[in-house]
N, C-alpha and C positions, 0 to 999 in steps of 0.2 A: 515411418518408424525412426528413421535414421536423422531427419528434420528434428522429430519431437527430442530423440537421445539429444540430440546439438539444443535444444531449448533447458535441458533440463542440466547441460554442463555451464551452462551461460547461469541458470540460477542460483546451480550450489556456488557460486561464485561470487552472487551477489545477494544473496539472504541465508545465511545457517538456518533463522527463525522458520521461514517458510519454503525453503526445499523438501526438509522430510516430510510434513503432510501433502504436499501437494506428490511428492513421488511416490504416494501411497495410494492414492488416488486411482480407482479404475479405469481405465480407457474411456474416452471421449469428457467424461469431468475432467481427467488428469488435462487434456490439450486446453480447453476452456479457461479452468483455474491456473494454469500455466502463462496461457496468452493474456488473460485478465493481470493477473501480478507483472510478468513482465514488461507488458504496457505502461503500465505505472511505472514500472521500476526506470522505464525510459524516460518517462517526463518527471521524476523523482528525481533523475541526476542532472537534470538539468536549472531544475528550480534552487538544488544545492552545490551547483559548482562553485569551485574555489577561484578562477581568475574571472567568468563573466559576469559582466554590470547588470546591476536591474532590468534596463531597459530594452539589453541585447536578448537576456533571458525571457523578456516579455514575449519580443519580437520573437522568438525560436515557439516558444510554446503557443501562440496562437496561429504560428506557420502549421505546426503540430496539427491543433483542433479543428483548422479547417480543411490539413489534408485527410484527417479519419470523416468529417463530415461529407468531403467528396468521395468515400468510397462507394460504390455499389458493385455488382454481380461480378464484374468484367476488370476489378481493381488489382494492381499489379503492386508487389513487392515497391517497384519503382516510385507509385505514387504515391507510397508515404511517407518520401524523403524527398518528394518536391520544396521547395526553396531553401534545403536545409544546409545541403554539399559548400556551399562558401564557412559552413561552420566543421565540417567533417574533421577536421585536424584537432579541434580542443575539445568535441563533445565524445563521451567513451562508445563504447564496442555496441553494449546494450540501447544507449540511442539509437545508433545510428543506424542499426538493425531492428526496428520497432515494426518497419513494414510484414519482416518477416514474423513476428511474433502478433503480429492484427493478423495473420492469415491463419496460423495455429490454429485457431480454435474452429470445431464445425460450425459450420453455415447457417444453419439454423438458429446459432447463438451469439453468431460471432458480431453482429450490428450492435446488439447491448453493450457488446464491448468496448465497441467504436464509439457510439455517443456515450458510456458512461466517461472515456478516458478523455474524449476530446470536452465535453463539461469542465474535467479535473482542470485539464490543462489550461482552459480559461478561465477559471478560477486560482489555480497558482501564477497568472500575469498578472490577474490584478494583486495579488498579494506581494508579487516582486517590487510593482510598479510603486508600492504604499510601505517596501523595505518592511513588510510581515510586520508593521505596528500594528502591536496588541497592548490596548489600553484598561479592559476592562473583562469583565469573564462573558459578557455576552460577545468581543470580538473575539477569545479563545470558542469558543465554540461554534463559531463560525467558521473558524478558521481548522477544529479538529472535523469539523462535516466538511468541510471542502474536499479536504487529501484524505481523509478515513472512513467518517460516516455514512457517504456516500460508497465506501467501497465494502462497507454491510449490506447495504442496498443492494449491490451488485451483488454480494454474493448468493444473496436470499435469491434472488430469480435465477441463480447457475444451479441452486439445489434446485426450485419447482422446477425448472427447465431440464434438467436429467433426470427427474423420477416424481415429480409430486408433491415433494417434501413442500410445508407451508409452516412462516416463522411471523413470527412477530415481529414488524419492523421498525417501530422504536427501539427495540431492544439492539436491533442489528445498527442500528446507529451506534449504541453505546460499546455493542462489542467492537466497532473499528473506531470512536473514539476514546474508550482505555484504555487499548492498542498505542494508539498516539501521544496520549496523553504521557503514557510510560517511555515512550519514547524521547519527549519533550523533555524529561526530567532526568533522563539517563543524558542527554546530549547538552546539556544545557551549558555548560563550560564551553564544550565547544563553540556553540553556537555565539556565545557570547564574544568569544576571540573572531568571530569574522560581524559582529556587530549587528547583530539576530540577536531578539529579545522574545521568546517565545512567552515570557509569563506576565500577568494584568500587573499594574502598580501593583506595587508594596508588596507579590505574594515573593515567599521563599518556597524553598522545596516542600515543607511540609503541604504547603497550602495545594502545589500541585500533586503531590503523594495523593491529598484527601482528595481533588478532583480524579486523580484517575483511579480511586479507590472505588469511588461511586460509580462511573463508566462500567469498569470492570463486575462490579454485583450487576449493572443491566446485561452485560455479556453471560455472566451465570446465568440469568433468566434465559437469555437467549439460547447460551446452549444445553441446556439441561429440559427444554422444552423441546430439541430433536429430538428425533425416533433413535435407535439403530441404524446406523448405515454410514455413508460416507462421510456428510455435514456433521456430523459427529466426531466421527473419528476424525478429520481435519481441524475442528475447531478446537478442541479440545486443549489440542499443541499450544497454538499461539499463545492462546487464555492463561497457560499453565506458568510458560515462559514468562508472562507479563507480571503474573506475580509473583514470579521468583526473583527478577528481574529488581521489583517493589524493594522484595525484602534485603538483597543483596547491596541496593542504593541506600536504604536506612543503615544499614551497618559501616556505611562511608566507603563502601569497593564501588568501580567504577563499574563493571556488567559483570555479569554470569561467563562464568569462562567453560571453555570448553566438554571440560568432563562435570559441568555443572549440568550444563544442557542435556547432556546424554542421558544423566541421568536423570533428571524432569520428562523428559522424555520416555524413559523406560517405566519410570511410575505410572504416568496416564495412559498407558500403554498394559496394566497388567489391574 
């Protein structure tokens, strides 16, 4: 218990979006969908650090992919920060603690975790390695499956694997790349100032607005086709956020500020 509370102070920390459904979340999903996010969220900060080079970032995250690929029965907190300690001084808290957060989750589920995150991770080196040029919208969508749509995928088997629930998994691509896609478009200034071009020639916002407009109605299908119960109530949040998010970036504000959220929240909530 006192592991998972420490997982769940490390989250509100590092996503407002996805702490409150995941702390909604009942026992044994809650560690899963816990471990699952903050996995990523490890190899997230590492793909967007501010002082390291492509190259160094390659090297870290395939150090990453192979130490989730050696894990089996008998794997220790330790072994999944093998080769990483010559970088512990610049990579943050959440990295460096990644070992602990691949053990969160139960046993039963917890391997999905490991190959889905260390896939991720070797797909965000190649993308450092190629400075994330996106030339065209089939290389954006490649590149929202890589860090997103693949993480519908995962979530679809955390729902069958805690109770049955069965989704459409196209759809679940679209709901974690309209996730990203909004994401892309909310950061996109920034990105620009560290010389990250997340959008194909010639689009402007608008063009990426419509792409992640479209994403987001497959996330409608997706979650409007759960049952009742958990997958529901979790997905619901993000979805919500994502287009409020939309609509707050069309009116030229930079995000959803705080009592915006609460209150998107308290809507899909009543």
């Amino acid at each position: 218990m006192k592991f998972r509370d420490n997982a769940l102070t490390i989250l509100k920390e590092t996503s407002r979006t996805f702490y409150i459904p995941i702390s909604r979340l009942p026992d044994k999903l809650q560690e899963a969908v816990a471990s699952a996010y903050l996995c990523m969220r490890a190899i997230d900060e590492v793909e967007d650090h501010k002082t390291l080079d492509n190259f160094t970032k390659a090297r870290i995250l395939r150090q990453i992919s192979l130490n989730l690929q050696a894990a089996a029965e008998n794997t220790t907190v330790d072994n999944f920060s093998s080769g990483l300690l010559s970088h512990q001084d610049v990579l943050p808290e959440v990295t460096i603690r990644l070992g602990e957060w691949a053990l969160l989750a139960p046993e039963t589920i917890a391997p999905r975790i490991w190959d889905a995150t260390a896939a991720m991770a070797d797909r965000m080196a190649y993308w450092a390695e190629n400075n994330w040029k996106i030339e065209t919208v089939t290389d954006l969508d490649r590149y929202t499956f890589s860090v997103a749509g693949a993480v519908g995928l995962l979530l679809s088997d955390l729902w069958g694997w805690y109770d049955g629930t069965q989704t459409n998994r196209t759809y679940a691509i679209g709901f974690g790349r309209g996730l990203q896609a909004v994401n892309i478009a909310r950061n996109h200034s920034e990105d620009l100032r560290r010389g990250v071009d997340f959008f194909p020639d010639g689009w402007r916002a608008e063009e990426m607005h419509a792409y992640a407009r479209h994403n987001l109605k497959l996330a409608d299908y997706y979650t409007k086709s759960l049952p009742d119960g958990p997958a529901l109530d979790f997905c619901k949040i993000p979805l919500a956020l994502a287009y409020g998010t939309l609509e707050v970036l069309a009116l030229g504000k930079e995000k959803l500020s705080r009592s915006d959220v609460m209150a998107l929240v308290q809507q899909v909530n009543h």
